[in-house]
BAVEXLO-804916 format. One record per residue (C-alpha): x, y, z. Coordinates in steps of 0.2 Angstrom, whole numbers, padded with zeros to 4 digits, always signed. Layout:
// residues N
XYZ;...
***
This chain:
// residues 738
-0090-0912-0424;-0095-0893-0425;-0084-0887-0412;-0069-0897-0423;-0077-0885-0437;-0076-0871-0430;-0059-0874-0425;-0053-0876-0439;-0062-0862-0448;-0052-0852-0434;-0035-0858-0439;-0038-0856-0458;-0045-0836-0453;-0032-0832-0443;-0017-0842-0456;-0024-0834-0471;-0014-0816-0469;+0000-0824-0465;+0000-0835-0482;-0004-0820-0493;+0009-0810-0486;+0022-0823-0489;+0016-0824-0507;+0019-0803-0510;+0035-0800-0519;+0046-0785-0516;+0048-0772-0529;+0062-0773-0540;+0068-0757-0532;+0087-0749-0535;+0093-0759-0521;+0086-0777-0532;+0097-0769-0548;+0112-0779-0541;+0107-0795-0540;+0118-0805-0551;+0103-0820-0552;+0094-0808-0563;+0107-0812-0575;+0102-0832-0577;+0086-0824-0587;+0099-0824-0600;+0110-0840-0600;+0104-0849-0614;+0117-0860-0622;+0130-0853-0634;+0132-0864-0651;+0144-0865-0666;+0140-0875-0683;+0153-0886-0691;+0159-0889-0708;+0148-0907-0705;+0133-0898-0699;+0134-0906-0682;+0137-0893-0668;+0146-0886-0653;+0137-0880-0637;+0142-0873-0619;+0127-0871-0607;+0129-0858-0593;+0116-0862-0582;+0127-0877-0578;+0138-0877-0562;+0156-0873-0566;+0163-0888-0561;+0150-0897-0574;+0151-0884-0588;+0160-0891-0603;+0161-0889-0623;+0147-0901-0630;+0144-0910-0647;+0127-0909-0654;+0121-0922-0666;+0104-0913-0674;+0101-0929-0682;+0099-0939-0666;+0100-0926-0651;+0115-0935-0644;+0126-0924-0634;+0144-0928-0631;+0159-0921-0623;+0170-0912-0636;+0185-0913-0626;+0193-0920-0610;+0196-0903-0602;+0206-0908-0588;+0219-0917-0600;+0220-0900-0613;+0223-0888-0596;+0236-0899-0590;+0244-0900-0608;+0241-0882-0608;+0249-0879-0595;+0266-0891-0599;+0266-0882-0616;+0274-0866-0606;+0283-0873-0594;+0287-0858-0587;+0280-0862-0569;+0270-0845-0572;+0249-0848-0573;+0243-0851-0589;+0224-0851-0589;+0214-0862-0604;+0197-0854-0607;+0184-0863-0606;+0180-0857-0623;+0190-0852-0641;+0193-0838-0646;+0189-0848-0663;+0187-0865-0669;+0191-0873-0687;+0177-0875-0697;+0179-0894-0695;+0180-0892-0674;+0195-0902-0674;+0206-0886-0671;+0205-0873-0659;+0211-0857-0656;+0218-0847-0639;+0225-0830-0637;+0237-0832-0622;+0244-0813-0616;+0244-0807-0635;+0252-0824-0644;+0244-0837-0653;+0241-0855-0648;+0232-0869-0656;+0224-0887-0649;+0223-0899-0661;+0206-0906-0652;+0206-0925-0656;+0227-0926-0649;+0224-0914-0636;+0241-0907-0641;+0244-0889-0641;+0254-0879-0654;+0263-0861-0650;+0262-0852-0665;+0270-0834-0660;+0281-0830-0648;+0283-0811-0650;+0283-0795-0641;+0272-0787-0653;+0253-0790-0651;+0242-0803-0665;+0227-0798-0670;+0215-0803-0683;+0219-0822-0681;+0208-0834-0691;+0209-0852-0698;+0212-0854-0716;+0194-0863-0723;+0203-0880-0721;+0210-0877-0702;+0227-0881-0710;+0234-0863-0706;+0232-0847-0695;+0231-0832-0703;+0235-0814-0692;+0242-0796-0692;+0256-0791-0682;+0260-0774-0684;+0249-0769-0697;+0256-0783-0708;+0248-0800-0713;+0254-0817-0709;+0248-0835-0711;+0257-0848-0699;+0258-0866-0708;+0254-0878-0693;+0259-0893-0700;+0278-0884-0707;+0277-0874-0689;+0284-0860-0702;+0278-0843-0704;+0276-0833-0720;+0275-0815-0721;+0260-0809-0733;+0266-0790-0732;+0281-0781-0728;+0279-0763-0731;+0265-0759-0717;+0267-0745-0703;+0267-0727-0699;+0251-0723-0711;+0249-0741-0720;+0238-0753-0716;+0239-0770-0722;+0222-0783-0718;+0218-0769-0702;+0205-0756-0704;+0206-0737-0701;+0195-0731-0690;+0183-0725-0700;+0180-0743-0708;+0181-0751-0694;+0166-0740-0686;+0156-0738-0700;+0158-0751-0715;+0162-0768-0704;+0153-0764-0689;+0168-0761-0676;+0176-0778-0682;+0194-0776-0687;+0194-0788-0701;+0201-0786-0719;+0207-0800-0726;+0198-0814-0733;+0203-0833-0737;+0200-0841-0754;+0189-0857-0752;+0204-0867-0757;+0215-0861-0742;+0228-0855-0754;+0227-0837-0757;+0221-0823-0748;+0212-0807-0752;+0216-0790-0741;+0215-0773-0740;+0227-0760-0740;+0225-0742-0733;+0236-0728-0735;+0226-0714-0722;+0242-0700-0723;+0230-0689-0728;+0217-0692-0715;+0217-0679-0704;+0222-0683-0686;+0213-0680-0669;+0221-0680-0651;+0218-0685-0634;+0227-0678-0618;+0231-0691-0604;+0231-0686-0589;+0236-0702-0579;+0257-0697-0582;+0262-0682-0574;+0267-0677-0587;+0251-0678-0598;+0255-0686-0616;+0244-0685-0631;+0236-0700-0640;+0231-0697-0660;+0219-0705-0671;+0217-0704-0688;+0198-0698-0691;+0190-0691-0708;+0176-0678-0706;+0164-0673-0715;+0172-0668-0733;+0191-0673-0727;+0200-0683-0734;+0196-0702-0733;+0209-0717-0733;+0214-0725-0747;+0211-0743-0749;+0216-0756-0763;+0213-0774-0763;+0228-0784-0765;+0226-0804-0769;+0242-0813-0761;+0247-0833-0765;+0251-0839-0749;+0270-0844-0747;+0277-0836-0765;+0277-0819-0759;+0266-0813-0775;+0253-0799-0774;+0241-0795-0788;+0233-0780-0786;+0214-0777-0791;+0213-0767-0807;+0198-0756-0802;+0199-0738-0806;+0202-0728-0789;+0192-0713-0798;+0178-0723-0800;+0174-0727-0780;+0177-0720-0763;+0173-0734-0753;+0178-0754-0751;+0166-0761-0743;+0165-0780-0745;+0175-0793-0753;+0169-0810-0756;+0179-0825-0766;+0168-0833-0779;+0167-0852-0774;+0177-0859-0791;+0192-0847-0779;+0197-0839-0797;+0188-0821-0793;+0183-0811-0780;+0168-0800-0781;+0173-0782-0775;+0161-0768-0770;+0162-0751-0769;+0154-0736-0765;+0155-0718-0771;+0156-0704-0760;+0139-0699-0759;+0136-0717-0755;+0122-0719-0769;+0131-0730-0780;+0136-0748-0774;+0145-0758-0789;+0149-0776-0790;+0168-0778-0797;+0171-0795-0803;+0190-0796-0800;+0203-0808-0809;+0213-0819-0796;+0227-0822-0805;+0228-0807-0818;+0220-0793-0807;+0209-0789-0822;+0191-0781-0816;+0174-0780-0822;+0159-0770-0814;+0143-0783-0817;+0131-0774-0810;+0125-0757-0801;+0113-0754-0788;+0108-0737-0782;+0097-0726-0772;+0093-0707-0768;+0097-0707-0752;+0110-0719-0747;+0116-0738-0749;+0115-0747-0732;+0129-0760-0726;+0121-0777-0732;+0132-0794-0730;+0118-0804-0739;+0130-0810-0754;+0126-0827-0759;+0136-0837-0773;+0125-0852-0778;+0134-0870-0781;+0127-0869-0800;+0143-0856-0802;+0129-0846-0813;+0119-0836-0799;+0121-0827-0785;+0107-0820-0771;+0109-0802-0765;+0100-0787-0755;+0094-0773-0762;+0083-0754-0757;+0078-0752-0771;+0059-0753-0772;+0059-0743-0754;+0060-0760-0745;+0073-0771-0743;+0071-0786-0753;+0082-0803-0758;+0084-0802-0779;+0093-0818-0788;+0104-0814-0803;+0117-0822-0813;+0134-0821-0810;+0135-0811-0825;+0124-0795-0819;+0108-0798-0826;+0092-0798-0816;+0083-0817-0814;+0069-0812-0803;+0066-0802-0784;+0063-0817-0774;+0054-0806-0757;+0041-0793-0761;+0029-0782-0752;+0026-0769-0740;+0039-0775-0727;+0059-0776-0726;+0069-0791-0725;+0080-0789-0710;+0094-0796-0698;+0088-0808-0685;+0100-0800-0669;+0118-0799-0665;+0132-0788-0673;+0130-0771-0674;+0113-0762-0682;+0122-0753-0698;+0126-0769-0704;+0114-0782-0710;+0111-0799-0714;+0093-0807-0716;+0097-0823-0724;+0101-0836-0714;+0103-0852-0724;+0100-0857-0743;+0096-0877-0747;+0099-0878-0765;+0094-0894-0767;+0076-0891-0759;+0076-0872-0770;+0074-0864-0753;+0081-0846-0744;+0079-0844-0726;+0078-0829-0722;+0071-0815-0707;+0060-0802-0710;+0049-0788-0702;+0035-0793-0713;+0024-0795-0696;+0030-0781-0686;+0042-0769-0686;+0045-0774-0667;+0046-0791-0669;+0059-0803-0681;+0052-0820-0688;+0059-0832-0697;+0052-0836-0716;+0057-0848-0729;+0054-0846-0749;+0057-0852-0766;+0070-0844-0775;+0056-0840-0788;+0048-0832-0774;+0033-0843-0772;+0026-0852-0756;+0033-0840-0743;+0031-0847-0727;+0034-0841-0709;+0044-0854-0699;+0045-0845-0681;+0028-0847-0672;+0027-0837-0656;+0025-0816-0654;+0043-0807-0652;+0059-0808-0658;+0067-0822-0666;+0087-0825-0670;+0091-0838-0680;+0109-0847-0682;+0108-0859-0696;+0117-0877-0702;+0128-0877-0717;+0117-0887-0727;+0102-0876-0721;+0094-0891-0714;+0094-0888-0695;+0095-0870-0686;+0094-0864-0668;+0080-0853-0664;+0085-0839-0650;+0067-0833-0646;+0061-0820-0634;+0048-0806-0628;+0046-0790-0618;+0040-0806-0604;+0049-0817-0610;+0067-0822-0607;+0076-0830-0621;+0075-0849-0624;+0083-0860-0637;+0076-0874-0646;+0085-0884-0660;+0073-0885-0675;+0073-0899-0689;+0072-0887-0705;+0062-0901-0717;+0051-0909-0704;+0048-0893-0691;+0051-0903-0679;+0057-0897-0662;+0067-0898-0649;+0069-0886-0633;+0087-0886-0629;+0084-0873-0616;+0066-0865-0611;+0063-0847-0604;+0070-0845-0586;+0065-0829-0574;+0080-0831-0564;+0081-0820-0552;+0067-0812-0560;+0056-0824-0551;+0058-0816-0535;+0053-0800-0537;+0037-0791-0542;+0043-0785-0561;+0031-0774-0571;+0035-0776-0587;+0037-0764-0603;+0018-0763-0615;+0021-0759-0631;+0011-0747-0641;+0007-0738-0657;+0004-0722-0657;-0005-0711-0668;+0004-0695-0675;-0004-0678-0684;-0002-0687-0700;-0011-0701-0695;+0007-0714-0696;+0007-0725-0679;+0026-0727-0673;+0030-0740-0659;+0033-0736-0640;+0035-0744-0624;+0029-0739-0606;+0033-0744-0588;+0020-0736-0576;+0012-0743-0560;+0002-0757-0560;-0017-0750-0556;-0011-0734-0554;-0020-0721-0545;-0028-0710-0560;-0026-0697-0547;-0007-0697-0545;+0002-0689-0557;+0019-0696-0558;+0032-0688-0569;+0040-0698-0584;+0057-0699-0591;+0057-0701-0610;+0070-0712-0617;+0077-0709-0636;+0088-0713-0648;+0079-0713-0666;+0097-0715-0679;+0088-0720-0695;+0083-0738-0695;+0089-0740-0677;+0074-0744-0667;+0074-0746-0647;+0056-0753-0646;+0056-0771-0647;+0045-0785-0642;+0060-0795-0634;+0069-0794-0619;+0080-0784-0613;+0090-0781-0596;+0084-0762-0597;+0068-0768-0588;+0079-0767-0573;+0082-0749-0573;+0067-0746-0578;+0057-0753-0563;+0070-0746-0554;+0064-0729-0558;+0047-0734-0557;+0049-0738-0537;+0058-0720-0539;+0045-0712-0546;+0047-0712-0563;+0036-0719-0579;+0050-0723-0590;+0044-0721-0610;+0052-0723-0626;+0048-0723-0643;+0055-0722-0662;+0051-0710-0675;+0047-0718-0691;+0065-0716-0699;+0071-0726-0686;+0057-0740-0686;+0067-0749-0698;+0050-0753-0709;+0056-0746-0725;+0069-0736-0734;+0057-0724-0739;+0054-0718-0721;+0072-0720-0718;+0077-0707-0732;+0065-0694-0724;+0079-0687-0714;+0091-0687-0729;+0100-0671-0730;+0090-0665-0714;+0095-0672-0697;+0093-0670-0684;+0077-0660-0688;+0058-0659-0691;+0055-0678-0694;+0063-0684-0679;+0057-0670-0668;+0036-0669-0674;+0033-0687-0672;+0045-0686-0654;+0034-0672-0650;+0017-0679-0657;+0019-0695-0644;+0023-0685-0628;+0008-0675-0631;-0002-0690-0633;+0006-0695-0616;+0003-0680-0608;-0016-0683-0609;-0015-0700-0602;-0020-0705-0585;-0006-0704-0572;+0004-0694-0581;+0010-0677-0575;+0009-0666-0591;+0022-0654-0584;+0034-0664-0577;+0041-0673-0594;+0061-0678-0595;+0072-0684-0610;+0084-0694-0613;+0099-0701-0625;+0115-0707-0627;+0124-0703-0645;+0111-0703-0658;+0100-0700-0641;+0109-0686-0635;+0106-0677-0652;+0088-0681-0651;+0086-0673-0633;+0097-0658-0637;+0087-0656-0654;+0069-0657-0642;+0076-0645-0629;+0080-0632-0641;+0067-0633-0654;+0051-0639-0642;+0046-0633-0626;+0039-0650-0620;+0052-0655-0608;+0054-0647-0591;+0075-0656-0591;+0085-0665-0603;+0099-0676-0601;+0112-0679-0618;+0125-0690-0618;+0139-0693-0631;+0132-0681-0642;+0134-0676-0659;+0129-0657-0663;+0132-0654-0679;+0134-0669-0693;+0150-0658-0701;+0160-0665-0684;+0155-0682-0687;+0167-0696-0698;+0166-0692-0716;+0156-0711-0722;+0140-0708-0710;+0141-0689-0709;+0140-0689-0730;+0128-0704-0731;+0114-0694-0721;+0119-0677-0727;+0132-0677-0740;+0145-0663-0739;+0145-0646-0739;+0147-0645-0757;+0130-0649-0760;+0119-0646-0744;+0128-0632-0734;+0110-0627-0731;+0104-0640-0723;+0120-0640-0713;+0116-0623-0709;+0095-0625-0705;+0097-0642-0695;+0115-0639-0684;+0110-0641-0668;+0124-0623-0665;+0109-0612-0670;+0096-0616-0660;+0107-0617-0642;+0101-0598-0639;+0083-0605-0638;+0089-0620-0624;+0071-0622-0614;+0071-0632-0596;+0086-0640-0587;+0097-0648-0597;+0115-0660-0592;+0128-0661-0604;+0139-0679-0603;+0153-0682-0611;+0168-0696-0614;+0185-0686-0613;+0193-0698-0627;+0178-0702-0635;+0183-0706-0652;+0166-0711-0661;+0157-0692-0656;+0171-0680-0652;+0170-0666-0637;+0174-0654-0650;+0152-0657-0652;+0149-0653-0634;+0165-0638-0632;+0156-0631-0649;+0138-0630-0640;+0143-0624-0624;+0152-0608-0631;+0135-0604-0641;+0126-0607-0624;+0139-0597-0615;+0136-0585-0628;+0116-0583-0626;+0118-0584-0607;+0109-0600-0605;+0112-0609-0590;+0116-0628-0592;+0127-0643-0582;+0140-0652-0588;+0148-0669-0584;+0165-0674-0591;+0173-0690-0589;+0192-0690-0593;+0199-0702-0603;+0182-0709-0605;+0177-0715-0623;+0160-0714-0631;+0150-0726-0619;+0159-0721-0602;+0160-0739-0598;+0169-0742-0584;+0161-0749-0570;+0168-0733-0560;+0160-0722-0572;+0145-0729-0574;+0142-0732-0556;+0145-0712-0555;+0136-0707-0569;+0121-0718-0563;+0121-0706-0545;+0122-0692-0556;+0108-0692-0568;+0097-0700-0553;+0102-0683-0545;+0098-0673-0557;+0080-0679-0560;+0076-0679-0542;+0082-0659-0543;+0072-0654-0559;+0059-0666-0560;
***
C-alpha cells in the first residue's frame, strides 16, 4: 500500500510542471494582433424596433449558413424567422434577369417602420422587398447614383436624391415624382455641404424630413457659391487632375440654407419665412405630430444663440417661441420631444453648466427642468460625439423619461428613468461601465448593450415596467480567451489645482519596480470628447501589443474634454489649444513620472486630429516628452471649417488675439524632442495647408523634424495598406527615440 503511495506521489510530482505549463497563456504579442477570433469579443446581436414594438435581430456569432433576420416578441421571448432567405435571393436574383450575380445582403440597408418593407442598394439603384410576398420592386434604373433613400413613415414610398435633387418613388403607382428641379452646380437640394455634414449632422448626409402623415416633406436648400473652394491633386492618372470641395473657414463665407416644405406629387414648395439676417446656421428640423408645423432651429454665427422657429406648413408663416443661450457655445443636441398632449414638448439644454432635460409647452414657456444636479445628461454610444441624444424613450402614459446620464461617472454611462416633474429618479442599469440603451416605441421594453474595460459587451432584453431581464447575449472573450491580456486600470489623477481627470494605464503585471520601462502617452482631449472609458474597446489589442514591445501605453483627458459639465467645457473658449489642455496634460505625466516602473525620461505622445494638436501643443510649449508623434493635425483653428473653428474661438473679429497667443505657428521655434509629422494628402476634415504652414516656421527656426505623407489619403489614412505602413512606421520611430 505505501509503495502504491509513493508511486503515485511520483507521478503527481513529476506531472505537475507539465499541467502548469499547459495552463500559461502567451502574451498577446504583435504577432496575436491578427487573429481575427478576437473580433467574437464583439458579436453581440444587432436589433431594430418596429412601429408594433416587436423587434428585429441578426446574431453574428451564429454560423453563416444558420445566420438569419429574427423576430423578437419582448412580450413572450419568441423568436422567429423574419423571412425565407433562400426564396427572397432566388427572387432577387429573377428580378434581374440579367444572368450577371446579384447578391441579397443578409441585412437592409433600411427597413419600414412596420418591417414589412425593406430596403437594398444594388450597384447604386434602389430596390424594395415587400417582406410578407417576398416580391421585389426595382425602383430606379439610372446611371446616376441614389443617395439618401428612406421610407416615407407609412412604408408606402421611398424618398431619395439623385443629383442633388429630391425624389419620392410611389411603390404602389411604380411612379416617380420629382420634389426639386433646380439643384446642381452650387445648389443643394435635401444633400448637405460639407461643412453640415461634418459638423451639424455628424457626417450623415440627411436633409429632408417626412411629415408624420407621409404626405409632405420638409428639406433643405443650400446655395454654397460663395464658399470658398479647396483642391486635391490626383496622382493616380498620368496626367494628375484636381478634385475641389467646397470648404468655409474660419470667417468665410458659409452656405446658404433655407427650408423648403414640398406636398408630395403637386409640385408645390412653401418656403419657411424666417429672416435669413436673423441666423447663420440650420440645424434641426422636426415636424410637429398634428404634421401642420415644423419646428426650425437655428443658430447665429457665434453659435451662442439657438432659436426655436415654429413654421406654418401650409402658409410658411414663422414664429421664434423660444431662445436658449450660452457664453461659450450651443452643442448639437437631437433631444426634441413632442408630447402626444399637442401642448408640451421635452428638450436639452447647457444652461445651468450641465446639461439637463427641461419640459415646456409648445408655446415657449418654461413648465419645469426635469434633471438636476452636479452631473450632465448624455448620449448612451453610437453616432458621432458632437452630436447628442440622452433620451432614450418617453411613456406618457406611466409620466416617465428614460434617459442616460454621467450622474455616476464621467467614464461610465447608466441608464435612469424620471418623472416628468422630476421626481423619483431612478437608475435602471445595475453593473459598473458603460451602458447603451435602444428603446421600444412605447418605451416599455429596451435593449441594454453593456460593457467594461474587462468586459466585452453583452445584450440583455429588459422589460421596462417589471425590470425584468433576459440575456439575449452574455460577455464572450473570444479570442481573448487564449491569450494572457492585461487589461487598461483606470485612474484619477490629481492635478496642481486639486481637480482629478480620468486616465487609463497598461503596464506589466508585477512589474519589476526596478525596470524602468518607457511610456507612450496617448491624447486626444477635443472639448467633451473623452477617450477614458470604463467599456471595452478593441485598443487593448495594440496596447498589449506595445506592452510586449516595451511600452506602458497611458492616456488621459483634460477636464474640457471629460464631458462632465459645460462649465469645464467652456474653459478652452476662445483659447485652444492652450494652457487648459496642456497643465493638466502636463500635471498627469508628472505624476507618472514618479511612479514605479516608470522611466521619467523616456516619455512619448501621441494623437490623431484633435490628438495631433495636443502633441504638437506639448512638444512646443513643455519640455516633458523626449518624441512626439501628430497625426492629422490642426495648427491653427483659422484653417479649420468656419462652424467648429467659430464655436471654440469665434473669428478674428473679435479674438484675433487669442488666434495670435494660442496658434500653434508661434511656438514651432521652440519644438523640444523628436517629433513625426503624419498627414492625409486629401484630407478634407484638417487640411495639409496646417502641416505645410508648420513646417515652413520649423524650416525657418532650423528645427529638425520627420514627416510622413500619405497621398490621396484623407483624414484617418484608412486603408489597410496605409494603415499597415503607418503602423511599421511609428513602431519605427519609437524604437529610434525612445
Amino acid at each position: 500500500m505505501r509503495t502504491k503511495l509513493l508511486r503515485l506521489l511520483l507521478i503527481l510530482l513529476v506531472a505537475a510542471p507539465f499541467a502548469t505549463a499547459q495552463d500559461v497563456k502567451p502574451p498577446l504579442n504583435r504577432d496575436a494582433a491578427g487573429d481575427a477570433t478576437l473580433l467574437q469579443s464583439f458579436s453581440v446581436p444587432r436589433t431594430w424596433w418596429l412601429s408594433d414594438n416587436t423587434a428585429l435581430m441578426l446574431d453574428p456569432a451564429k454560423p453563416a449558413a444558420e445566420r438569419q433576420l429574427e423576430r423578437l416578441d419582448p412580450a413572450t421571448g419568441k423568436r422567429t424567422p423574419f423571412m425565407d432567405m433562400a426564396k427572397a435571393k432566388a427572387a432577387y436574383e429573377q428580378m434581374f434577369g440579367d444572368g450577371a450575380p446579384h447578391l441579397l445582403p443578409s441585412v437592409p440597408s433600411q427597413f419600414s417602420a412596420d418591417g414589412k418593407r425593406a430596403l437594398y442598394m444594388d450597384k447604386g439603384d434602389i430596390v424594395v422587398l415587400d417582406v410578407p410576398s417576398l416580391t421585389f420592386t426595382r425602383v430606379t434604373a439610372t446611371p446616376e447614383l441614389e443617395k439618401n433613400v428612406n421610407f416615407s413613415p407609412d412604408g408606402q414610398r421611398v424618398s431619395y436624391v439623385r443629383e442633388k435633387n429630391l425624389y419620392a418613388y410611389d411603390l404602389a403607382a411604380k411612379k416617380e415624382h420629382a420634389i426639386t428641379s433646380d439643384g446642381g452646380g452650387t445648389i443643394l437640394n435635401a444633400t448637405l455641404s460639407w461643412v453640415y455634414w461634418e459638423e451639424i449632422f455628424g457626417r450623415v448626409d440627411i436633409g429632408y424630413w417626412w411629415s408624420k402623415d407621409s404626405k409632405a416633406l420638409a428639406f433643405l436648400r443650400t446655395d454654397e457659391s460663395k464658399v470658398t473652394l479647396q483642391r486635391y491633386v490626383d496622382i493616380a492618372p498620368w496626367s494628375p487632375t484636381v478634385t475641389e470641395q467646397r470648404y468655409p473657414k474660419v470667417g468665410e463665407p458659409n452656405p446658404e440654407v433655407k427650408v423648403g416644405i414640398a406636398e408630395v406629387g403637386t409640385g408645390s414648395v412653401t418656403w419657411a419665412d424666417i429672416d435669413p439676417s436673423s441666423y447663420e446656421y440650420i440645424i434641426r428640423v422636426d415636424w410637429v405630430p398634428d404634421n401642420k408645423r415644423v419646428m426650425v432651429r437655428t443658430l447665429n454665427r457665434l453659435q451662442t444663440k439657438l432659436d426655436f422657429v415654429m413654421v406654418d406648413r401650409a402658409s410658411g408663416k414663422a414664429s421664434v417661441l423660444l431662445t436658449d443661450a450660452n457664453d461659450g457655445w450651443i452643442n448639437m443636441s437631437d433631444d426634441l420631444f413632442f408630447l402626444r398632449d399637442g401642448k408640451h414638448m421635452i428638450i436639452s439644454s447647457e444652461r445651468d453648466g450641465h446639461e439637463h432635460l427641461y419640459r415646456y409647452t409648445i408655446q415657449g414657456e418654461l413648465v419645469n427642468q426635469i434633471t438636476k444636479g452636479p452631473w450632465s445628461v448624455r448620449t448612451s454610444g453610437g453616432g458621432a460625439f458632437w452630436v447628442r441624444q440622452a433620451v432614450s424613450g418617453i411613456d406618457e402614459d406611466n409620466g416617465w423619461v428614460y434617459f442616460t446620464a454621467l450622474e455616476r461617472s464621467s467614464v461610465e454611462r447608466h441608464f435612469y428613468r424620471i418623472k416628468m416633474d422630476g421626481s423619483k429618479m431612478t437608475r435602471l442599469s445595475e453593473t459598473e461601465g458603460t451602458h447603451a440603451i435602444t428603446m421600444s416605441p412605447n418605451a416599455r421594453s429596451y435593449f441594454d448593450r453593456h460593457s467594461s474595460i474587462t468586459t466585452p459587451p453583452s445584450l440583455t432584453l429588459v422589460d421596462a415596467s417589471k425590470n425584468k431581464r433576459t440575456v439575449l447575449s452574455a460577455s464572450n472573450l473570444g479570442g481573448f480567451a487564449k491569450y494572457d491580456v492585461v487589461y487598461p486600470e483606470l485612474l484619477w489623477i490629481p492635478m496642481r489645482d486639486g481637480f482629478k481627470v480620468p486616465a487609463s494605464i497598461v503596464r506589466p503585471k508585477n512589474a519589476d519596480p526596478n525596470k524602468k520601462l518607457p511610456v507612450i502617452v496617448q491624447v486626444y482631449g477635443g472639448p467633451s470628447a473623452p477617450t477614458v472609458a470604463n467599456s471595452w474597446g478593441f485598443d487593448v489589442v495594440e496596447a498589449n501589443a506595445m506592452l510586449h514591445d516595451g511600452y506602458v501605453t497611458f492616456k488621459v483627458d483634460n477636464r474640457a474634454a471629460t464631458g462632465i459639465s459645460k462649465t469645464l467645457e467652456n474653459l478652452i473658449h476662445k483659447q485652444t489649444p492652450g494652457e487648459v489642455e496642456l497643465n493638466d496634460l502636463v500635471d498627469a505625466v508628472r505624476w507618472l513620472k514618479q511612479q514605479p516602473g516608470i522611466d521619467p525620461d523616456r516619455f512619448g505622445l501621441t494623437g490623431w486630429s484633435g490628438g495631433g494638436t495636443n502633441t504638437v501643443l506639448a512638444m512646443t510649449r513643455s519640455t516633458e516628452f523626449k518624441a512626439g508623434i501628430a497625426g492629422g493635425t490642426l495648427i491653427d483653428y483659422r484653417f479649420y471649417d468656419s462652424k467648429w473653428g467659430e464655436a471654440l474661438m469665434q473669428t478674428e473679429a473679435e479674438n484675433k488675439a487669442g488666434f495670435d497667443k494660442v496658434s500653434l505657428l508661434t511656438y514651432a521655434k521652440d519644438l523640444h524632442g523628436k517629433l513625426l509629422l503624419i498627414h492625409g494628402l486629401h484630407d478634407d476634415n484638417v487640411h495639409i495647408q496646417n502641416i505645410w504652414r508648420f513646417i515652413d516656421e520649423l524650416i525657418t527656426a532650423n528645427k529638425v523634424f520627420e514627416l510622413m505623407v500619405y497621398p490621396m489619403r484623407g483624414h484617418g489614412v484608412g486603408d489597410p495598406a496605409g494603415r499597415r505602413h503607418m503602423q511599421t512606421l511609428t513602431r519605427d520611430f519609437w524604437k529610434r527615440n525612445l
